[in-house]
Backbone atoms as SQL, in Angstrom:
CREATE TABLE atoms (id INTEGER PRIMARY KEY, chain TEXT, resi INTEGER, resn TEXT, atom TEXT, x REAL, y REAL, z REAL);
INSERT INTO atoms VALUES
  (1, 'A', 1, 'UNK', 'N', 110.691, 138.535, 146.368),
  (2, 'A', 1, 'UNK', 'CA', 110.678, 137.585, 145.283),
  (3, 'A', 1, 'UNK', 'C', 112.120, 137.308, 144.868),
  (4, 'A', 2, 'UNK', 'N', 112.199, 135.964, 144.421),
  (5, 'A', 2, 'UNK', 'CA', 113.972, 136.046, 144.200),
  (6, 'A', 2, 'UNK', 'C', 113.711, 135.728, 142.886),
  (7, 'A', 3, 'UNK', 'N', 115.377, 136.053, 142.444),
  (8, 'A', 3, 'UNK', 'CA', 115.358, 135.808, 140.850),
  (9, 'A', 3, 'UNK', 'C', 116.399, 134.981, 140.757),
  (10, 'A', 4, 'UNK', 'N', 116.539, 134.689, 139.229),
  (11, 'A', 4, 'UNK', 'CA', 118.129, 134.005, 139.069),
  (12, 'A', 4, 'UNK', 'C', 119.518, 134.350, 139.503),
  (13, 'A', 5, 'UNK', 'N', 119.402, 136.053, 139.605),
  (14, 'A', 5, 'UNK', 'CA', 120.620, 136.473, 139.600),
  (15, 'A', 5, 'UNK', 'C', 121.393, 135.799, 140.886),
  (16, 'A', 6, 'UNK', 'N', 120.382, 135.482, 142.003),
  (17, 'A', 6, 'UNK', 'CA', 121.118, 134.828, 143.309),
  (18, 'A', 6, 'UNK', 'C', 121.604, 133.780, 143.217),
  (19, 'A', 7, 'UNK', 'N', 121.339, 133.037, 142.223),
  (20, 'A', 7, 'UNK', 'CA', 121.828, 131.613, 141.596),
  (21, 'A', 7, 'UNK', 'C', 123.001, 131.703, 140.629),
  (22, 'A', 8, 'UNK', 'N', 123.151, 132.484, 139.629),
  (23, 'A', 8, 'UNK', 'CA', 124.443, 132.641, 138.511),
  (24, 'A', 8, 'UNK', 'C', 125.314, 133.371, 138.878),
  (25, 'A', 9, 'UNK', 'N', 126.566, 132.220, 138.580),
  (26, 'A', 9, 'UNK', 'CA', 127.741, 131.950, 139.423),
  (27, 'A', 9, 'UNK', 'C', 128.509, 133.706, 138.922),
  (28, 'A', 10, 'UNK', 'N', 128.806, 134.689, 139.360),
  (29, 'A', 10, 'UNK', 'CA', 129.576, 136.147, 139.096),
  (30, 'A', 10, 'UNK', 'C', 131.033, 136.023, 137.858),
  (31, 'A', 11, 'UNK', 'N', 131.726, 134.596, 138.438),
  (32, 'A', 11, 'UNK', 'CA', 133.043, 135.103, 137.843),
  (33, 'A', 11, 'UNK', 'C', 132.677, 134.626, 136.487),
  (34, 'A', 12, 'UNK', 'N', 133.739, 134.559, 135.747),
  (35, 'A', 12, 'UNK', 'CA', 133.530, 134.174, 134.070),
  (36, 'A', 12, 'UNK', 'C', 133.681, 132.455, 133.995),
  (37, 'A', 13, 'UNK', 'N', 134.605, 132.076, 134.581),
  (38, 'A', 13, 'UNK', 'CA', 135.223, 130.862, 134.697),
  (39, 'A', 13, 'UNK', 'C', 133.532, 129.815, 134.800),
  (40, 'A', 14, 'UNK', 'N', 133.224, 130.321, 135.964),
  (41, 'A', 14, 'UNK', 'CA', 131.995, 129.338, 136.170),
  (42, 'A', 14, 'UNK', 'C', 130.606, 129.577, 135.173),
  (43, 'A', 15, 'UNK', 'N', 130.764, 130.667, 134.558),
  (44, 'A', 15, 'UNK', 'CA', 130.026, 130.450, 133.190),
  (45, 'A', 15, 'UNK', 'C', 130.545, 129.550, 132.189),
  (46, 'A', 16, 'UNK', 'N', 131.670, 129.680, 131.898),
  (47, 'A', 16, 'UNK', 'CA', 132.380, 128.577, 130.962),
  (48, 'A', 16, 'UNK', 'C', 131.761, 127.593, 130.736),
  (49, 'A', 17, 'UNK', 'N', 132.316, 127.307, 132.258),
  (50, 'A', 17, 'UNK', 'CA', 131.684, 125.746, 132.431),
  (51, 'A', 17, 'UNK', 'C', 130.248, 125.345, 132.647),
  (52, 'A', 18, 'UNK', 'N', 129.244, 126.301, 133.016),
  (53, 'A', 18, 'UNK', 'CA', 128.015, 125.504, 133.295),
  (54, 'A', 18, 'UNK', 'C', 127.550, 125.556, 131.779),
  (55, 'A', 19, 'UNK', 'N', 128.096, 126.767, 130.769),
  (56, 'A', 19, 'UNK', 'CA', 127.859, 126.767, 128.903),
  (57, 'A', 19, 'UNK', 'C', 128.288, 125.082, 128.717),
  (58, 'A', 20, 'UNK', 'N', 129.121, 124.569, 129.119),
  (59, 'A', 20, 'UNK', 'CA', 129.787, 123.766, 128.514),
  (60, 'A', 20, 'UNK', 'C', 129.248, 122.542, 129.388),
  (61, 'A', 21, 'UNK', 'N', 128.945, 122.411, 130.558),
  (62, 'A', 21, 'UNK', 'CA', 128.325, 121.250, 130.916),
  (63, 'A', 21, 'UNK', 'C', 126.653, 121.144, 130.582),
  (64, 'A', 22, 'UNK', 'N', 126.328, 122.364, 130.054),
  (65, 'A', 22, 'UNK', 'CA', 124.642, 122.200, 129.911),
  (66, 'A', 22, 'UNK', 'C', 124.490, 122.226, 128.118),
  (67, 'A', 23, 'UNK', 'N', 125.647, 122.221, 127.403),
  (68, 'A', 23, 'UNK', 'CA', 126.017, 121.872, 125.760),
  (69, 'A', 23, 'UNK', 'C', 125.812, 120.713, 125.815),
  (70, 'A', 24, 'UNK', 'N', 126.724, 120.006, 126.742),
  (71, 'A', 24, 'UNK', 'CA', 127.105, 118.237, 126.750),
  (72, 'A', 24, 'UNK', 'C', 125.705, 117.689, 127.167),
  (73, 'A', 25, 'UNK', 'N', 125.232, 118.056, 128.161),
  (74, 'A', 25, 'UNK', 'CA', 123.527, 117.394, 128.525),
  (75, 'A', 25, 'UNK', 'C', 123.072, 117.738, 127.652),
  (76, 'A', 26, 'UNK', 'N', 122.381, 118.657, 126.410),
  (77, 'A', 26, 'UNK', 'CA', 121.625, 118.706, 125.694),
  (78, 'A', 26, 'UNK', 'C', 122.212, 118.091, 124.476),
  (79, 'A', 27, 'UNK', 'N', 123.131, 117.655, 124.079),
  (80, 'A', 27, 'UNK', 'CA', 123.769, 117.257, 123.233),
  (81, 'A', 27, 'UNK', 'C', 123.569, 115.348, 123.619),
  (82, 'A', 28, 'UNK', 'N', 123.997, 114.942, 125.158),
  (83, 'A', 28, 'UNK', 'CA', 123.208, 113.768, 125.121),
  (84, 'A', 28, 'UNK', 'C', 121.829, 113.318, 125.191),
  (85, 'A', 29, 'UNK', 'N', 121.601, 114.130, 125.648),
  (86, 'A', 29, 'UNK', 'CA', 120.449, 114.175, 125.625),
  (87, 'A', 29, 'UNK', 'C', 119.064, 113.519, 124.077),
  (88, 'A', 30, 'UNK', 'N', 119.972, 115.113, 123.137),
  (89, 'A', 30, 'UNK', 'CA', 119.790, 114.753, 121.900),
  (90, 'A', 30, 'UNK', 'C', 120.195, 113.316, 121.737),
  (91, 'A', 31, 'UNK', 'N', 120.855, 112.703, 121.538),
  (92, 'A', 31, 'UNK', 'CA', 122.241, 111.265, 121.145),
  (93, 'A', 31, 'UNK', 'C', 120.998, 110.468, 121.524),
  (94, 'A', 32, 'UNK', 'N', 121.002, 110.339, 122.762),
  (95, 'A', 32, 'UNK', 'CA', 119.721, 109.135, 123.219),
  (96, 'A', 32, 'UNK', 'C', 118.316, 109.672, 122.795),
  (97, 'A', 33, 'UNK', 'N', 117.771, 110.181, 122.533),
  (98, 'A', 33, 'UNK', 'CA', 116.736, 110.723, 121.954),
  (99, 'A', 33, 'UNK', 'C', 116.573, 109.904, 120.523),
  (100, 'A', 34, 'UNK', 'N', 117.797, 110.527, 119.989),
  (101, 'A', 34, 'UNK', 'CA', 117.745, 109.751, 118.134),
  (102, 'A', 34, 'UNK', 'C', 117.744, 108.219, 118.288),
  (103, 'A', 35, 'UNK', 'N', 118.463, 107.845, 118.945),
  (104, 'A', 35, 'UNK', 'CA', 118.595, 106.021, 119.373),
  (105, 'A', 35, 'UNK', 'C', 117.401, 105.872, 119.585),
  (106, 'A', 36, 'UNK', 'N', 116.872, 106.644, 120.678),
  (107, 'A', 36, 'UNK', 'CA', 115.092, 105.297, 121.454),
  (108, 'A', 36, 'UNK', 'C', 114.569, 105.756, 119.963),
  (109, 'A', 37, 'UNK', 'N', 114.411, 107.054, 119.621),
  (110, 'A', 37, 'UNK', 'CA', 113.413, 107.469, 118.177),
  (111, 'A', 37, 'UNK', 'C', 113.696, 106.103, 116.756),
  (112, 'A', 38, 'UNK', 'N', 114.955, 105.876, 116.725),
  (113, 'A', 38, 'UNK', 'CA', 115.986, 104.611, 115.827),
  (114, 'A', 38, 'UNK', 'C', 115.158, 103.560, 115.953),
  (115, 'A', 39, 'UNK', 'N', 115.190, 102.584, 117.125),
  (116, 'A', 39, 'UNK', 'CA', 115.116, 101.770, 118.045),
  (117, 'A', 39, 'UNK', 'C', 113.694, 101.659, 118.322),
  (118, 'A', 40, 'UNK', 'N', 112.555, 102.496, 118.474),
  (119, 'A', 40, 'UNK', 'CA', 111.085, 102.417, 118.164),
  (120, 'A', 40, 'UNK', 'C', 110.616, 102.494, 116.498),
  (121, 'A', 41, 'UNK', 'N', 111.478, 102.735, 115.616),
  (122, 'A', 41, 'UNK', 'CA', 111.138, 102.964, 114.064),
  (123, 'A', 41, 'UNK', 'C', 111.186, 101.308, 113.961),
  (124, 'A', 42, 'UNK', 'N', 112.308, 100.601, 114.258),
  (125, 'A', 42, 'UNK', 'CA', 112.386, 99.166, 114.230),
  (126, 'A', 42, 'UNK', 'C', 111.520, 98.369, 114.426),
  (127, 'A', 43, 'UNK', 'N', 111.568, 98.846, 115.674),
  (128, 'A', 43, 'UNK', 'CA', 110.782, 97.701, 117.059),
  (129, 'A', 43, 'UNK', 'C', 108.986, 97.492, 115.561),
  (130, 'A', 44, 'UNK', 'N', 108.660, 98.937, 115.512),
  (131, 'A', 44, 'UNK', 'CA', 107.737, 99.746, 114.443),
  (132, 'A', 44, 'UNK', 'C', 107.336, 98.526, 113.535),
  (133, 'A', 45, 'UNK', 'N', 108.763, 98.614, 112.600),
  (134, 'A', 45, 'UNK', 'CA', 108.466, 97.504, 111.187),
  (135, 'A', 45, 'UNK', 'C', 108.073, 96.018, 111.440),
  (136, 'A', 46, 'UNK', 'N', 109.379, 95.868, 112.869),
  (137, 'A', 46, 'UNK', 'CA', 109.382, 94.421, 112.966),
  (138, 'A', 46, 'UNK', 'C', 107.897, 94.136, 113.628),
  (139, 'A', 47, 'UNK', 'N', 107.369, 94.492, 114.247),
  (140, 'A', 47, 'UNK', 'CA', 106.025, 94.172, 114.698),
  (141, 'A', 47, 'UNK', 'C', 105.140, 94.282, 113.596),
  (142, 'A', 48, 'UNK', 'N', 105.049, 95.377, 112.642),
  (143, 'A', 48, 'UNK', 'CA', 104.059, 95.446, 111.864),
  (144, 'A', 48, 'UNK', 'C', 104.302, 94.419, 110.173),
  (145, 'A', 49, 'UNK', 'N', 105.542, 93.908, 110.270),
  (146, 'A', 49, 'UNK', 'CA', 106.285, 92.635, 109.335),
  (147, 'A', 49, 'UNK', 'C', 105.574, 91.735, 109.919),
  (148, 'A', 50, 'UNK', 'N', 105.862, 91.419, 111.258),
  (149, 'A', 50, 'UNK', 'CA', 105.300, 90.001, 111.759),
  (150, 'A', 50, 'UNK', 'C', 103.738, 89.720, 111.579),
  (151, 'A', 51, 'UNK', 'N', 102.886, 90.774, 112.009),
  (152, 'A', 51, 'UNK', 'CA', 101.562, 91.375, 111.635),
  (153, 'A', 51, 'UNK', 'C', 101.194, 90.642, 110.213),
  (154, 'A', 52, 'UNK', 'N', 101.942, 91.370, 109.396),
  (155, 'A', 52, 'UNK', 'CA', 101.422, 91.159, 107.850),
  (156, 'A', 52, 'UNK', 'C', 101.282, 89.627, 107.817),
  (157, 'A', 53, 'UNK', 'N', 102.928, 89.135, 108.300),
  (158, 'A', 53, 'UNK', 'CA', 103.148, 88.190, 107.595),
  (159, 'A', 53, 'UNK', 'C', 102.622, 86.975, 108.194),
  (160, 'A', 54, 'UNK', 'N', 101.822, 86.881, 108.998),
  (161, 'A', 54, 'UNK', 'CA', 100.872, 85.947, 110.115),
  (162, 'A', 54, 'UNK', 'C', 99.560, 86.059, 109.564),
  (163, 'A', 55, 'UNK', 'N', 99.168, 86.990, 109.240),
  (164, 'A', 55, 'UNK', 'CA', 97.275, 87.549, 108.787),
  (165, 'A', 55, 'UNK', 'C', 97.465, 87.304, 107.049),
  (166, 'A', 56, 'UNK', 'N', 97.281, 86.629, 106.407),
  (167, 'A', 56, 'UNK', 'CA', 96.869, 86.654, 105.145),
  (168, 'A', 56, 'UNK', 'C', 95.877, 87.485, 104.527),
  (169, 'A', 57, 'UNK', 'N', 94.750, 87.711, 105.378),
  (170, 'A', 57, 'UNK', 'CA', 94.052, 89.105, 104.566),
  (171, 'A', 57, 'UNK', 'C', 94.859, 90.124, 104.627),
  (172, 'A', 58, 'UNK', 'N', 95.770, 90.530, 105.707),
  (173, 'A', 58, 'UNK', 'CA', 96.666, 91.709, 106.035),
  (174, 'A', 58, 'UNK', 'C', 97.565, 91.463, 104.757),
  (175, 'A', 59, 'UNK', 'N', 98.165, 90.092, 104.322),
  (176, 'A', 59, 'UNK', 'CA', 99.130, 89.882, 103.768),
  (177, 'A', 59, 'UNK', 'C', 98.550, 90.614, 102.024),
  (178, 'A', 60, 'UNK', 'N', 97.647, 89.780, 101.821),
  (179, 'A', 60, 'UNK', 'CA', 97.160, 90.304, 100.450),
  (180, 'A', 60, 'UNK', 'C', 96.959, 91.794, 100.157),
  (181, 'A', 61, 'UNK', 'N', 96.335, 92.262, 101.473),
  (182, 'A', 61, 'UNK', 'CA', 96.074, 93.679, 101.012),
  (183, 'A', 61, 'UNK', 'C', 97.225, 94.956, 100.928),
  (184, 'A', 62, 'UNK', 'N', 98.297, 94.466, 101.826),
  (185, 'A', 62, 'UNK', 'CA', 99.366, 95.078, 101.541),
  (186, 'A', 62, 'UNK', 'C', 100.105, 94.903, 99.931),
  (187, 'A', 63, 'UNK', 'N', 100.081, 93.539, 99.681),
  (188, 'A', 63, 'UNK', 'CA', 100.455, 93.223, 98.345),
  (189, 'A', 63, 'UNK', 'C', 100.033, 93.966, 97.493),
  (190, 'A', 64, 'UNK', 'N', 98.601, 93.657, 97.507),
  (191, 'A', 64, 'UNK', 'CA', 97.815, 94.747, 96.393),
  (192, 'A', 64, 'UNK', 'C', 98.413, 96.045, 96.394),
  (193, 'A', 65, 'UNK', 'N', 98.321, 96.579, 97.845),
  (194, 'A', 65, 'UNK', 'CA', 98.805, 97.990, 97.824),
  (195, 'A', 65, 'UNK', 'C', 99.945, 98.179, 97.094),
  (196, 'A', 66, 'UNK', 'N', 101.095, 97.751, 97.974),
  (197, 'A', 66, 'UNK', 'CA', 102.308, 97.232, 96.885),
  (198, 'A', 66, 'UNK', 'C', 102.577, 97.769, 95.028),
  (199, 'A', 67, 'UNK', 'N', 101.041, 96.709, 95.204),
  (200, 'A', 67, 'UNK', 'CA', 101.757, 96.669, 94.008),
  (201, 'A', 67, 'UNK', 'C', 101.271, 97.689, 93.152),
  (202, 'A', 68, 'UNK', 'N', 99.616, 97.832, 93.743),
  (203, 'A', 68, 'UNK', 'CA', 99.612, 98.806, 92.705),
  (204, 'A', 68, 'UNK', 'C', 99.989, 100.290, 92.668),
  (205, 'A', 69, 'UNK', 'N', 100.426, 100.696, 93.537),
  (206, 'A', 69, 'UNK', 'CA', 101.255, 101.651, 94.026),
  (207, 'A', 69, 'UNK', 'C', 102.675, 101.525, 93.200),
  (208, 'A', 70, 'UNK', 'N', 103.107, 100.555, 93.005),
  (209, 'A', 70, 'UNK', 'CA', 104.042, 100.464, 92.002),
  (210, 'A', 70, 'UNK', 'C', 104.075, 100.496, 90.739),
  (211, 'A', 71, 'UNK', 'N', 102.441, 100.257, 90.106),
  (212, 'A', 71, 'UNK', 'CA', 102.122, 100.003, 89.028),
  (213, 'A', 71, 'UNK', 'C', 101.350, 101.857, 88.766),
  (214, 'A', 72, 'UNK', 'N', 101.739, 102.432, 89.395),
  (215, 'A', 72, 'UNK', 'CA', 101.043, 103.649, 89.499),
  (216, 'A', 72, 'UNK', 'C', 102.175, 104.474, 89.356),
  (217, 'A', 73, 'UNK', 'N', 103.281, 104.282, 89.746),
  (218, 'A', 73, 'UNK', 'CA', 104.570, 104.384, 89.756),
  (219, 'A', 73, 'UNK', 'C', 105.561, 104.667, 88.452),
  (220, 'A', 74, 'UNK', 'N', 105.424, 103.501, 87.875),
  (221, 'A', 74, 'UNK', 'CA', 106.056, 102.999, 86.747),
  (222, 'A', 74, 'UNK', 'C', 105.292, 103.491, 85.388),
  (223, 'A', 75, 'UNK', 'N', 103.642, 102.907, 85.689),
  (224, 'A', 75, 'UNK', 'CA', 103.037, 103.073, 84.028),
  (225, 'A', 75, 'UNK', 'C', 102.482, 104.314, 84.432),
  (226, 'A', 76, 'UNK', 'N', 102.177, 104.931, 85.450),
  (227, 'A', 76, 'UNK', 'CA', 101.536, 106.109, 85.288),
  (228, 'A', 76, 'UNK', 'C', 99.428, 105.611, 85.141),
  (229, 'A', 77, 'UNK', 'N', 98.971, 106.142, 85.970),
  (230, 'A', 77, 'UNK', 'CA', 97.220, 105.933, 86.826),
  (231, 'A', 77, 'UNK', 'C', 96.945, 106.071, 85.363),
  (232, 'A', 78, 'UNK', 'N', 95.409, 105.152, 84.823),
  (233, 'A', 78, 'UNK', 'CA', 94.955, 105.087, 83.778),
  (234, 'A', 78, 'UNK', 'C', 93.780, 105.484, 84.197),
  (235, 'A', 79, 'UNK', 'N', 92.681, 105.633, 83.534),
  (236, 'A', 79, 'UNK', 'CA', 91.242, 106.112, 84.048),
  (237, 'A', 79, 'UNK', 'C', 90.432, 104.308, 84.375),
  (238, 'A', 80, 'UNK', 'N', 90.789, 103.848, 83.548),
  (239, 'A', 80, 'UNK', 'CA', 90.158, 102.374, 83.965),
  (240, 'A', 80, 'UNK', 'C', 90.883, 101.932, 85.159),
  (241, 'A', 81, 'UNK', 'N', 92.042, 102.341, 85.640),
  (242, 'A', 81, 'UNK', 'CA', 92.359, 101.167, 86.819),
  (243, 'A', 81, 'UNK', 'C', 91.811, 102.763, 88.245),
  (244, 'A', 82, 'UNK', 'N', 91.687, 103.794, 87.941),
  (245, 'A', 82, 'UNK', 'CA', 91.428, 104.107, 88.488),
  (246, 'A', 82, 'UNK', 'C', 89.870, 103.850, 89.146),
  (247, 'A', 83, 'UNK', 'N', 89.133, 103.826, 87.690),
  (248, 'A', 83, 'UNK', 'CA', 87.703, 103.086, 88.234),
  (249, 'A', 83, 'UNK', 'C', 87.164, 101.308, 88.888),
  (250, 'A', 84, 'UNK', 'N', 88.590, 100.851, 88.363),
  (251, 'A', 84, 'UNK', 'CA', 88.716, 99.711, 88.571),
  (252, 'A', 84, 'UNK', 'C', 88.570, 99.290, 90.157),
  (253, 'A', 85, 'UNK', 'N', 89.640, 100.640, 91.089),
  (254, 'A', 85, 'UNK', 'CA', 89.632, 100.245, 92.087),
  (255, 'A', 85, 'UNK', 'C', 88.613, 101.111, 93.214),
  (256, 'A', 86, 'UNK', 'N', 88.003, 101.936, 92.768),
  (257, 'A', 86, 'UNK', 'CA', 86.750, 102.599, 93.662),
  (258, 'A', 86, 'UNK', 'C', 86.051, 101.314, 94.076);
């Protein structure tokens, strides 16, 4: 059965460097990771903006949400608007 040890390089030098070239790959790695993750959050809104803003039932009901989510916000949930909206 073989193991790693036949593979990792003995002197120190070539540890250095494979620490330091396998830092930099996981490090880009990471970099492009956060971008496509960036870059799909977008892609995300702008599709689900265009969505809203094409569908008028979509459009209203977000509004509502909106707003009353804001109005829930600000004045603080009353027992009538709470029954209001069941």
């Amino acid at each position: 059965m073989e193991t790693l040890e036949a593979y990792m390089p003995e002197d120190v030098y070539s540890m250095v460097v494979m620490g330091v070239v396998a830092f930099i790959v996981i490090w880009l790695v990471m970099f492009v990771l956060r971008k496509l993750i960036g870059i799909a959050m977008v892609a995300i809104l702008i599709i689900g903006g265009l969505m809203v803003w094409h569908n008028p039932a979509v459009l209203q009901t977000a509004q509502d949400a909106v707003v009353r989510y804001y109005d829930q916000w600000r004045y603080g949930a009353s027992t009538h608007d709470d029954q209001q909206h069941l």
